[in-house]
PyMOL Python script that loads the backbone (N, CA, C, O; Angstrom):
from pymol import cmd

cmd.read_pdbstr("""\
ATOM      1  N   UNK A   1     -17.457  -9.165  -7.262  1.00  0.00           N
ATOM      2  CA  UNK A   1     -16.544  -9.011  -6.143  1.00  0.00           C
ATOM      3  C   UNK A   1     -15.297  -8.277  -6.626  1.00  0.00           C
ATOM      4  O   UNK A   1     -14.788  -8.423  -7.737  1.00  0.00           O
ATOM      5  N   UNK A   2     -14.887  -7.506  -5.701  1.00  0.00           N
ATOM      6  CA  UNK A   2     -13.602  -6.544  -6.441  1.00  0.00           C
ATOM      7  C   UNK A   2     -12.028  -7.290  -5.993  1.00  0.00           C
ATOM      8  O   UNK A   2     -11.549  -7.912  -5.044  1.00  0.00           O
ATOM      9  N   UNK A   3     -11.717  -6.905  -6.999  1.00  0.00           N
ATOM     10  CA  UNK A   3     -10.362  -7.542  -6.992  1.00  0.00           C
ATOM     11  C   UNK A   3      -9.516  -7.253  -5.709  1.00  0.00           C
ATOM     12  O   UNK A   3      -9.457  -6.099  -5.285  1.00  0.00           O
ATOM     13  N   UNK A   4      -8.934  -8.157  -5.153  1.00  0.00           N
ATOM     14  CA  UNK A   4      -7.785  -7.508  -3.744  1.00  0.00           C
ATOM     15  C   UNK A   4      -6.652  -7.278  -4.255  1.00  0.00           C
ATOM     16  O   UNK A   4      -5.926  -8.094  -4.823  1.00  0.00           O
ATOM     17  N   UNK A   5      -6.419  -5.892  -4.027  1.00  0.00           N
ATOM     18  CA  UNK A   5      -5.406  -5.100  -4.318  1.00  0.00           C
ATOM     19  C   UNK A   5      -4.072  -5.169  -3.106  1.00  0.00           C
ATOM     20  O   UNK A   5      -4.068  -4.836  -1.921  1.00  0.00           O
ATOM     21  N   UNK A   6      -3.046  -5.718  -3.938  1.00  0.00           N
ATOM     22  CA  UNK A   6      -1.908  -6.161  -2.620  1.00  0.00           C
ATOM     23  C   UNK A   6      -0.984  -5.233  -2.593  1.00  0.00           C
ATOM     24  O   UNK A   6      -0.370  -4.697  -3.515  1.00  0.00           O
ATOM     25  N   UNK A   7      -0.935  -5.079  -1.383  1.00  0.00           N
ATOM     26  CA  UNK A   7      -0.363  -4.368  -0.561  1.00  0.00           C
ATOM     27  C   UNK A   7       1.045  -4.065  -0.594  1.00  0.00           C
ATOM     28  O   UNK A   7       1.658  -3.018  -0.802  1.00  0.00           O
ATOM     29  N   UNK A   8       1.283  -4.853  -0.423  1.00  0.00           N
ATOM     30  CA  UNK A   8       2.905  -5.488  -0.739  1.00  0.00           C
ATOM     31  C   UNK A   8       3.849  -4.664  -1.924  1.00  0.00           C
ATOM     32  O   UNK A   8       4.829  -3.919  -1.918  1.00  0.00           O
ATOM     33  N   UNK A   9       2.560  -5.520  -3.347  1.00  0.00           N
ATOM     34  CA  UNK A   9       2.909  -4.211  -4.643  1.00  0.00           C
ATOM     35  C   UNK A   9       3.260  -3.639  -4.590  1.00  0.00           C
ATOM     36  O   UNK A   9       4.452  -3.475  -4.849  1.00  0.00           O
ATOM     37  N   UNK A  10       2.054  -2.434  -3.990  1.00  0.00           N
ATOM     38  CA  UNK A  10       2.394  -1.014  -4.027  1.00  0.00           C
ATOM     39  C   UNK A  10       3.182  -0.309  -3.424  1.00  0.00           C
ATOM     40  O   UNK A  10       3.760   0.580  -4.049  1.00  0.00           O
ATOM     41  N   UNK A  11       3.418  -0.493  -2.105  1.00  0.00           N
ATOM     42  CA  UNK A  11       4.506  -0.423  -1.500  1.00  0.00           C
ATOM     43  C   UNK A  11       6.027  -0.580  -2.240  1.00  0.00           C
ATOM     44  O   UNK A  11       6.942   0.218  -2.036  1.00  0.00           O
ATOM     45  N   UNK A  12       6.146  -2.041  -3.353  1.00  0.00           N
ATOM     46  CA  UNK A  12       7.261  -2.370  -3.703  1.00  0.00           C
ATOM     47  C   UNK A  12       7.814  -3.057  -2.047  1.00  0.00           C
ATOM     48  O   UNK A  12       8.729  -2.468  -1.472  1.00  0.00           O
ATOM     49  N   UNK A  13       7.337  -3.990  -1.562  1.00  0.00           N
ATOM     50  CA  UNK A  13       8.236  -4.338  -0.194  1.00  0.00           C
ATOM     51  C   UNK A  13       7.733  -5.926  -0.259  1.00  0.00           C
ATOM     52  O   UNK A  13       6.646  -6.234  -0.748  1.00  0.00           O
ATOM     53  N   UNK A  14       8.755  -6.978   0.350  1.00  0.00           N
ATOM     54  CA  UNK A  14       8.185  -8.240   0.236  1.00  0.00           C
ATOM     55  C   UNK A  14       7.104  -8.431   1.473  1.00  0.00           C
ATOM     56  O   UNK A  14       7.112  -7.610   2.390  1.00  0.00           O
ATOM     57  N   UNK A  15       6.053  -9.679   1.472  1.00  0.00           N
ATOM     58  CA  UNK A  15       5.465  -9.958   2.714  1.00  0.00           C
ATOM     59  C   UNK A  15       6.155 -10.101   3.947  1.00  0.00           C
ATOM     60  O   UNK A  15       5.605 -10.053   5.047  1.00  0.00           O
ATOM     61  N   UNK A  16       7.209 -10.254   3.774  1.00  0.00           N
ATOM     62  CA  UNK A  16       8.133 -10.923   5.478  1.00  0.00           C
ATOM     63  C   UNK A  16       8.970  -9.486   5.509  1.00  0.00           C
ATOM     64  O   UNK A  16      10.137  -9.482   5.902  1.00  0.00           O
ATOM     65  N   UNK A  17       8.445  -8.518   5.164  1.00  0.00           N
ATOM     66  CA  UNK A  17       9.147  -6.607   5.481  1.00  0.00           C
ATOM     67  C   UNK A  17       8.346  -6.317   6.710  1.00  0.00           C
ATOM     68  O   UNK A  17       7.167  -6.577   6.954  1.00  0.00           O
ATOM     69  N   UNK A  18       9.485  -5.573   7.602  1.00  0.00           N
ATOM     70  CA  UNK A  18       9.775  -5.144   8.990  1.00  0.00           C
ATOM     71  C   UNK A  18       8.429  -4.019   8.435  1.00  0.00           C
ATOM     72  O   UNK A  18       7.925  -3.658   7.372  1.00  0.00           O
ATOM     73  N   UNK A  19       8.222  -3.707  10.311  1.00  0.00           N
ATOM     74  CA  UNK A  19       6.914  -2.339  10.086  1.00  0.00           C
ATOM     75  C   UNK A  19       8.301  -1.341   9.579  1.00  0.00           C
ATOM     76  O   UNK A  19       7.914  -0.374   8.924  1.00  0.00           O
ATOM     77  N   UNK A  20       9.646  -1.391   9.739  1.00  0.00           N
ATOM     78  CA  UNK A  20      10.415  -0.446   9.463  1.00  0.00           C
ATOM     79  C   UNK A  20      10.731  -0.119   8.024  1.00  0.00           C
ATOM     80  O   UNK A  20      10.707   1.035   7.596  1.00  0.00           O
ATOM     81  N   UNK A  21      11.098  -1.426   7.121  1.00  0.00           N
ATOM     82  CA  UNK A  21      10.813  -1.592   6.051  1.00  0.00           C
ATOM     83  C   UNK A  21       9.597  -0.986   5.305  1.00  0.00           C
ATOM     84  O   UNK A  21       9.777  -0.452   4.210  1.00  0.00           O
ATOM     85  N   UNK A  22       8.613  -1.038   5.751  1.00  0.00           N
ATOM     86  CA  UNK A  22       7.235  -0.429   5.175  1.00  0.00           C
ATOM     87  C   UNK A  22       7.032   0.756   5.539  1.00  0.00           C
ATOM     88  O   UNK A  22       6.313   1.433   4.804  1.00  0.00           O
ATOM     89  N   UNK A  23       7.475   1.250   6.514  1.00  0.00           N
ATOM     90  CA  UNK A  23       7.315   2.949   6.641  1.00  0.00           C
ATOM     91  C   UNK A  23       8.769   3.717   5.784  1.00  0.00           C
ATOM     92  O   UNK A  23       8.854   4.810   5.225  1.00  0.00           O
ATOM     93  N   UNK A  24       9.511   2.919   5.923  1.00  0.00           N
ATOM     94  CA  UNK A  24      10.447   3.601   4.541  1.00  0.00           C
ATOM     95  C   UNK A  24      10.192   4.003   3.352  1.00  0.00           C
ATOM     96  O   UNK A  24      10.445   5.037   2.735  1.00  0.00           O
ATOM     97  N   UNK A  25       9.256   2.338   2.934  1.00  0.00           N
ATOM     98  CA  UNK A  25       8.926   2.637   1.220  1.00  0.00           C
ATOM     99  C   UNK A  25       7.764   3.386   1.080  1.00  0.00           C
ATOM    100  O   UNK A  25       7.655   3.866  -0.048  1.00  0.00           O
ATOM    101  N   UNK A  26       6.923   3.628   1.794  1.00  0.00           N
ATOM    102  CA  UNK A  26       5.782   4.495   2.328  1.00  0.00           C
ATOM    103  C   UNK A  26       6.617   5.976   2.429  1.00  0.00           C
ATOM    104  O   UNK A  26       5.876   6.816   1.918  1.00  0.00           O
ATOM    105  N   UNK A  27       7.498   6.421   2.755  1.00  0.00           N
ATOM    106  CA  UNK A  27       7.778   7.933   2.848  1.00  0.00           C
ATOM    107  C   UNK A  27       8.153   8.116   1.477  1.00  0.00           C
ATOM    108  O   UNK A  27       7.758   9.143   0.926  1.00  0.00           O
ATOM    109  N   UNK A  28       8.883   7.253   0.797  1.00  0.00           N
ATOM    110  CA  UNK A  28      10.001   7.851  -0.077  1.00  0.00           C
ATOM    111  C   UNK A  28       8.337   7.359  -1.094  1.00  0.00           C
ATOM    112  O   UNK A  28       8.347   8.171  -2.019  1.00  0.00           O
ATOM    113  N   UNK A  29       7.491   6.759  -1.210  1.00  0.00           N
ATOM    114  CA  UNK A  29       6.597   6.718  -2.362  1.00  0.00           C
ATOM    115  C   UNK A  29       5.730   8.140  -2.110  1.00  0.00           C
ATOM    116  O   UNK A  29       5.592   8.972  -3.007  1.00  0.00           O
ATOM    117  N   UNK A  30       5.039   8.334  -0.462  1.00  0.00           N
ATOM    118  CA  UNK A  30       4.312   9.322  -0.636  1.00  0.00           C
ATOM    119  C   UNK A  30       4.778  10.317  -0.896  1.00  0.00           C
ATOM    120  O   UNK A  30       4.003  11.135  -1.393  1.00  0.00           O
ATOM    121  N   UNK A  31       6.369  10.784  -0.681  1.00  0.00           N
ATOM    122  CA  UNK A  31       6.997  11.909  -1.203  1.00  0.00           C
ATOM    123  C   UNK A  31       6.939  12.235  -2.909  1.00  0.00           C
ATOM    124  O   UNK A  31       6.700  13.248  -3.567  1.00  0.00           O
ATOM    125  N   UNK A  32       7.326  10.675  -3.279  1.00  0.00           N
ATOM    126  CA  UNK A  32       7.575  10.772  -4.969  1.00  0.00           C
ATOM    127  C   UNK A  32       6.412  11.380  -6.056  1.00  0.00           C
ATOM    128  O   UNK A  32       6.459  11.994  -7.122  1.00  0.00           O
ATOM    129  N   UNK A  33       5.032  10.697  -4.906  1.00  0.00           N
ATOM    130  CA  UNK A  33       3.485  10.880  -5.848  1.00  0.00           C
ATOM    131  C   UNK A  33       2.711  11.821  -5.094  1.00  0.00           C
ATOM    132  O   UNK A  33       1.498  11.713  -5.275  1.00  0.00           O
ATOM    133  N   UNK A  34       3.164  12.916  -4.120  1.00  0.00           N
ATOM    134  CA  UNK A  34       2.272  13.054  -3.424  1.00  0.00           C
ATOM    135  C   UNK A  34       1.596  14.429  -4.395  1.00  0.00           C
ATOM    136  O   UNK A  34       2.377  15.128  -5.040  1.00  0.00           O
ATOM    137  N   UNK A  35       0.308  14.670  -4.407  1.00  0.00           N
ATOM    138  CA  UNK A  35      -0.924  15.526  -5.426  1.00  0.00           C
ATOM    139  C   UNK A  35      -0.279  17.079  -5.100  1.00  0.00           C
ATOM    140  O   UNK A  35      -0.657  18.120  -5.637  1.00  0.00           O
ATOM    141  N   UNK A  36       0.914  16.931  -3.963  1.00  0.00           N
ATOM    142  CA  UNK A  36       1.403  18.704  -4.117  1.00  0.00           C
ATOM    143  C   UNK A  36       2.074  19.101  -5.310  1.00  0.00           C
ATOM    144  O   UNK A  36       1.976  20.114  -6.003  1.00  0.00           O
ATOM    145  N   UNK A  37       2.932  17.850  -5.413  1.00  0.00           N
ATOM    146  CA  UNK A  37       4.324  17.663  -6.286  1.00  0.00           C
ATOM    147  C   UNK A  37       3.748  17.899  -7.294  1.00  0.00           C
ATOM    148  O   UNK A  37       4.168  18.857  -7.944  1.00  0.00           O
ATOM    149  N   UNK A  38       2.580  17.135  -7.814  1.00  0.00           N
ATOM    150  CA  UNK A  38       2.132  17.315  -9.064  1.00  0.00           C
ATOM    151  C   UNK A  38       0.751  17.271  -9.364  1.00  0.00           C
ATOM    152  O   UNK A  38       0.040  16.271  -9.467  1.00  0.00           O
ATOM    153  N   UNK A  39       0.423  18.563  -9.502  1.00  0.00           N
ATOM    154  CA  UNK A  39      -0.752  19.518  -9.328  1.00  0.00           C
ATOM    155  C   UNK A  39      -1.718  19.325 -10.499  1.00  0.00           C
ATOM    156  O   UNK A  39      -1.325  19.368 -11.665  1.00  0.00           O
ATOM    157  N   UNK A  40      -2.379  19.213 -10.321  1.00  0.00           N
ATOM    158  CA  UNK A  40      -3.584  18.265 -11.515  1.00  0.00           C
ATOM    159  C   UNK A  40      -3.543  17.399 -12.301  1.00  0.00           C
ATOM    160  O   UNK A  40      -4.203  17.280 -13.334  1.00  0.00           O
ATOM    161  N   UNK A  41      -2.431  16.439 -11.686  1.00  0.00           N
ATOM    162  CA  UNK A  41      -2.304  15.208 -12.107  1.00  0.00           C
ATOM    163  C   UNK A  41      -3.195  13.771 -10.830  1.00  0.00           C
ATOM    164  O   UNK A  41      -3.006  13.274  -9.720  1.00  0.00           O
ATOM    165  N   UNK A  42      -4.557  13.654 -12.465  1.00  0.00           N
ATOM    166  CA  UNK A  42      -5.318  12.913 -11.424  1.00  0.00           C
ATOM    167  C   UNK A  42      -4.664  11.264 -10.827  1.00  0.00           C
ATOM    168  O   UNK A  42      -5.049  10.600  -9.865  1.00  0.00           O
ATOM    169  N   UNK A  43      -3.273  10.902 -12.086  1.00  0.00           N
ATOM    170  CA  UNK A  43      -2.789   9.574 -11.873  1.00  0.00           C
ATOM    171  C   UNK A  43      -1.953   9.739 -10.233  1.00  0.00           C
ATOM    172  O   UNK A  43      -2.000   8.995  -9.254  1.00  0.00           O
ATOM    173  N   UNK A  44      -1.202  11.061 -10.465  1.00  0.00           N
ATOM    174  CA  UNK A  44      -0.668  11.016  -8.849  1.00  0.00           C
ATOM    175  C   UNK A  44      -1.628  10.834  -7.788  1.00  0.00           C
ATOM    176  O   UNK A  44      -1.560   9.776  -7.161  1.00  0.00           O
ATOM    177  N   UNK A  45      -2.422  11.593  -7.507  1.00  0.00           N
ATOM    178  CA  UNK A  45      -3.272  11.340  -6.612  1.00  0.00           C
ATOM    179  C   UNK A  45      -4.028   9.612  -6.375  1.00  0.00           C
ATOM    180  O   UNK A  45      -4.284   8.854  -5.439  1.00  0.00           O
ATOM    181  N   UNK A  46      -4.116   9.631  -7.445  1.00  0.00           N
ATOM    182  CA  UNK A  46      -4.679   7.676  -6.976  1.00  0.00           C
ATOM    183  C   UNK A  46      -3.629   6.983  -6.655  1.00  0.00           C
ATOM    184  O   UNK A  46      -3.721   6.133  -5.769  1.00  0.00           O
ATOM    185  N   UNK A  47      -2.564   7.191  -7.242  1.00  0.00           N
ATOM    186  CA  UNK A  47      -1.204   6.365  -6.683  1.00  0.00           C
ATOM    187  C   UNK A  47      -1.043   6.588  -4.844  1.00  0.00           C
ATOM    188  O   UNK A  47      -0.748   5.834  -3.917  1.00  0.00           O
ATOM    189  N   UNK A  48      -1.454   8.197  -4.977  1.00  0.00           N
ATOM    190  CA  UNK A  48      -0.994   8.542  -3.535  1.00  0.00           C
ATOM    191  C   UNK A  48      -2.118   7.740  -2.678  1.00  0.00           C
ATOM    192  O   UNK A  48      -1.795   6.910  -1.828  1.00  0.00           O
ATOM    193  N   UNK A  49      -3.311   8.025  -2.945  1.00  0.00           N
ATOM    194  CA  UNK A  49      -4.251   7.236  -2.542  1.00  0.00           C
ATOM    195  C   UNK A  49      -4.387   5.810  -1.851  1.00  0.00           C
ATOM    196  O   UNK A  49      -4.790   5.377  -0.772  1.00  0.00           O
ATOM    197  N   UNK A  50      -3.868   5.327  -2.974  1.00  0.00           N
ATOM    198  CA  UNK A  50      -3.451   3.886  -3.121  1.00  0.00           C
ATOM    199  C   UNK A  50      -2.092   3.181  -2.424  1.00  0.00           C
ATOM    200  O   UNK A  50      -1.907   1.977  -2.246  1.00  0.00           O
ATOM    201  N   UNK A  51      -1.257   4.222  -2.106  1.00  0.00           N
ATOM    202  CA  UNK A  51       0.100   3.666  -1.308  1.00  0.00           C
ATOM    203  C   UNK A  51      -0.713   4.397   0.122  1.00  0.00           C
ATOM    204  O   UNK A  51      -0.349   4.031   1.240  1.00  0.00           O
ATOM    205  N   UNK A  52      -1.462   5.104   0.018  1.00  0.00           N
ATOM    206  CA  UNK A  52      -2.203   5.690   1.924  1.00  0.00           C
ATOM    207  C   UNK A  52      -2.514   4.444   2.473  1.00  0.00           C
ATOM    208  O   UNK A  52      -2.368   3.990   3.607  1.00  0.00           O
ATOM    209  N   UNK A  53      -3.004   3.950   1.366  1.00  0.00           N
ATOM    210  CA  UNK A  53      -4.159   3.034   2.137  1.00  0.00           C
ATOM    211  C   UNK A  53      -3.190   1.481   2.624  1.00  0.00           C
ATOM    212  O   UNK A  53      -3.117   0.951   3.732  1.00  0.00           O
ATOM    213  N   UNK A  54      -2.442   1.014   1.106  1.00  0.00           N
ATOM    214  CA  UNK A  54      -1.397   0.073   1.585  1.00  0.00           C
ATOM    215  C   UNK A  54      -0.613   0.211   3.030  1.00  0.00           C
ATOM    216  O   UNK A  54      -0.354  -0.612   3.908  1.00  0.00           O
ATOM    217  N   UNK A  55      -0.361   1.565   2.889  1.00  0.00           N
ATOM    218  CA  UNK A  55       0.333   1.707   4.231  1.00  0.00           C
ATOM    219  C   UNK A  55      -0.310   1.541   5.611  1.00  0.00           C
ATOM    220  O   UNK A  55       0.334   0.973   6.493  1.00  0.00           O
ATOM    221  N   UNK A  56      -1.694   2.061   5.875  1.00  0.00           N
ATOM    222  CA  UNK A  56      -2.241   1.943   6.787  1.00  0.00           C
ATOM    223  C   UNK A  56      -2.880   0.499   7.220  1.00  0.00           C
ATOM    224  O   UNK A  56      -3.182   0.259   8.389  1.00  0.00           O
ATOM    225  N   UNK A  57      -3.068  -0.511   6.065  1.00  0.00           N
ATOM    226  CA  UNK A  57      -3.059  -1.307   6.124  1.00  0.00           C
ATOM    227  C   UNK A  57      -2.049  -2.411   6.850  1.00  0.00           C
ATOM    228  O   UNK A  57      -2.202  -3.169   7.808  1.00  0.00           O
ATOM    229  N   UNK A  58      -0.949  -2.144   5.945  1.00  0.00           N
ATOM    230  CA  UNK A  58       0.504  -3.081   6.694  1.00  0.00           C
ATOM    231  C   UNK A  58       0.757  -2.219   8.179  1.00  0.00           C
ATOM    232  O   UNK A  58       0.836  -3.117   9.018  1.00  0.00           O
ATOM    233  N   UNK A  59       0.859  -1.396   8.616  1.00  0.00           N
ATOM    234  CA  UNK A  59       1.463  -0.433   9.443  1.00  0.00           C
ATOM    235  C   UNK A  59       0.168  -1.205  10.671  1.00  0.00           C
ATOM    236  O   UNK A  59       0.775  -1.221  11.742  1.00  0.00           O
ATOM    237  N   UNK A  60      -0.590  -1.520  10.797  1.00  0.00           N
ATOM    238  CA  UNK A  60      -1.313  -2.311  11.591  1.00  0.00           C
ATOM    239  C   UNK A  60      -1.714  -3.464  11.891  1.00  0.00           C
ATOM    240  O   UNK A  60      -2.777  -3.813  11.377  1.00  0.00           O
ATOM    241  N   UNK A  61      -1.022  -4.405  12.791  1.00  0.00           N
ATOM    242  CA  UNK A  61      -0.809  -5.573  12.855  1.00  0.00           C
ATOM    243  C   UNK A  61      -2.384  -6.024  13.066  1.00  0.00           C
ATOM    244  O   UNK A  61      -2.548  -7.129  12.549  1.00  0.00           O
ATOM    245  N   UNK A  62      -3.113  -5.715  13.429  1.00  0.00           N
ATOM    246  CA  UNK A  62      -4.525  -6.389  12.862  1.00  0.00           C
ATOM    247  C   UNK A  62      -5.162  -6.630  11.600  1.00  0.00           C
ATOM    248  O   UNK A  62      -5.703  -7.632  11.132  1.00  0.00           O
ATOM    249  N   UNK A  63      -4.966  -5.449  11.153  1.00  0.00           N
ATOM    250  CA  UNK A  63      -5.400  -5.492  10.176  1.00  0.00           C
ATOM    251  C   UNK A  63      -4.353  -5.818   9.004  1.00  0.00           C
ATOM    252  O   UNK A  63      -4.835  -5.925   7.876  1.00  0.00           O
ATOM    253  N   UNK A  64      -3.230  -5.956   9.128  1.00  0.00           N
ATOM    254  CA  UNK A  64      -2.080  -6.917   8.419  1.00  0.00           C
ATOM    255  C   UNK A  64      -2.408  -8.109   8.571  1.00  0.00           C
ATOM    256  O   UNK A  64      -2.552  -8.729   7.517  1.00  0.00           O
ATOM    257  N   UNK A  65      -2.594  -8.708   9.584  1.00  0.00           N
ATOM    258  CA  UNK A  65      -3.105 -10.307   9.645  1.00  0.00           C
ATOM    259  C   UNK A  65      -4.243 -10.695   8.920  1.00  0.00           C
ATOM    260  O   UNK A  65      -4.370 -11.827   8.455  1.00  0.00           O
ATOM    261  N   UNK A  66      -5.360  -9.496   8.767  1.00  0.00           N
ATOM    262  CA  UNK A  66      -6.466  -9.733   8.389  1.00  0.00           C
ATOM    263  C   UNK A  66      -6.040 -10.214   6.660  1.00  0.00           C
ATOM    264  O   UNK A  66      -6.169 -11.234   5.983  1.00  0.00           O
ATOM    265  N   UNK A  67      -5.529  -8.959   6.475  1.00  0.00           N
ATOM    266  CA  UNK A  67      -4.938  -9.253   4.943  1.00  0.00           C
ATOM    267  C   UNK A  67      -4.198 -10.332   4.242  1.00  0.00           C
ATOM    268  O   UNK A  67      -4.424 -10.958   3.206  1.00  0.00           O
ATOM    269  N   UNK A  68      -2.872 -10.370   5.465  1.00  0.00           N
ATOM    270  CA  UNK A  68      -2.280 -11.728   4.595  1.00  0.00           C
ATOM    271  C   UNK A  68      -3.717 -13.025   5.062  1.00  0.00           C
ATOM    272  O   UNK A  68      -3.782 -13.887   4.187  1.00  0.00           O
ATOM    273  N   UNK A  69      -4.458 -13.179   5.876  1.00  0.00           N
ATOM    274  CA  UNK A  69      -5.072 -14.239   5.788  1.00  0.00           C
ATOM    275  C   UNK A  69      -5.943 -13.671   4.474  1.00  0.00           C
ATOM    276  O   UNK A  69      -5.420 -14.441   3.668  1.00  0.00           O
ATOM    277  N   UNK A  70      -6.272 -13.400   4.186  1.00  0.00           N
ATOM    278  CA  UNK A  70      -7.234 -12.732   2.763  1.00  0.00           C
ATOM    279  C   UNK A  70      -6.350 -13.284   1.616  1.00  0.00           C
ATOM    280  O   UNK A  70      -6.930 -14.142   0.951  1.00  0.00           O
ATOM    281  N   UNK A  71      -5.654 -13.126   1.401  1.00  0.00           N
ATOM    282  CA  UNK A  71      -4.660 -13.027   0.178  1.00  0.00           C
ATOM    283  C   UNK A  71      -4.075 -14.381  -0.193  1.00  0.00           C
ATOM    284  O   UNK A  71      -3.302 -14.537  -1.138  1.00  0.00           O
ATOM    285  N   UNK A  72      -4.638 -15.676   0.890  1.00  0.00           N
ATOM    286  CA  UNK A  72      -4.404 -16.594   0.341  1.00  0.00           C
ATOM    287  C   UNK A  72      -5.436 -17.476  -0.077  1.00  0.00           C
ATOM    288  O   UNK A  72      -5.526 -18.592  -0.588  1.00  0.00           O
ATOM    289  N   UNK A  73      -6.278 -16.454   0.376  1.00  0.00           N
ATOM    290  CA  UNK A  73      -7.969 -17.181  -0.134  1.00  0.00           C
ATOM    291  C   UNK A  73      -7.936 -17.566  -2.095  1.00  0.00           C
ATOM    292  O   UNK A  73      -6.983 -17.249  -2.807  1.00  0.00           O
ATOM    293  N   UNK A  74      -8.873 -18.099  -2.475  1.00  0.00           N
ATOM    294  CA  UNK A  74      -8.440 -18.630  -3.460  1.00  0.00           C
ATOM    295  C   UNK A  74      -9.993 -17.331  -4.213  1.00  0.00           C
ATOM    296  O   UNK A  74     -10.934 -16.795  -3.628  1.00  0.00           O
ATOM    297  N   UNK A  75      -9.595 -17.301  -5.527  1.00  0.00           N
ATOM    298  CA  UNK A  75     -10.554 -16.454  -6.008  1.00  0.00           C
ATOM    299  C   UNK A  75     -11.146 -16.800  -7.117  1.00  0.00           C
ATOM    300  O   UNK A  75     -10.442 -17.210  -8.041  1.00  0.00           O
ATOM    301  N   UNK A  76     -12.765 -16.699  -7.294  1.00  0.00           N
ATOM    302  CA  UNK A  76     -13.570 -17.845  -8.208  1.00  0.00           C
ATOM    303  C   UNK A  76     -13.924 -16.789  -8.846  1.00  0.00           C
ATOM    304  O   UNK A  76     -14.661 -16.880  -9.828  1.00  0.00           O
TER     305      UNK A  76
END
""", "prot")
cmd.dss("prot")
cmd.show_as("cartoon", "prot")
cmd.util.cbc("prot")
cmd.orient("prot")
């Protein structure tokens, strides 16, 4: 089973952050890593990757709920 990757992290934002809060740290990260800035760097691109997906994640209150209920599941 693959590890759940939190959201929160990557972002840098706490769980109780506004959708406003999270589209902030979401611009100023996808700006910082985004694969234009830095051009065959494969670590930017997974970062960028990886804050896309955080974001689209939190940025949707369904699927935000889905998550924080996920994230307190216990893991064996």
């Amino acid at each position: 089973m693959a590890q759940l990757q939190d959201h929160y992290a990557v972002l840098g934002v706490m769980p109780e952050a506004s959708l406003d809060e999270i589209k902030r740290a979401y611009r100023r990260l996808a700006l910082a890593n985004h694969p234009d800035r830095h051009p065959g760097d494969a670590d930017a691109e997974d970062r960028f990757r990886a804050i896309s997906t955080a974001y689209a994640v939190l940025s949707d209150p369904v699927q935000r709920a889905r998550f924080d209920a996920q994230r307190h599941l216990p893991v064996f």
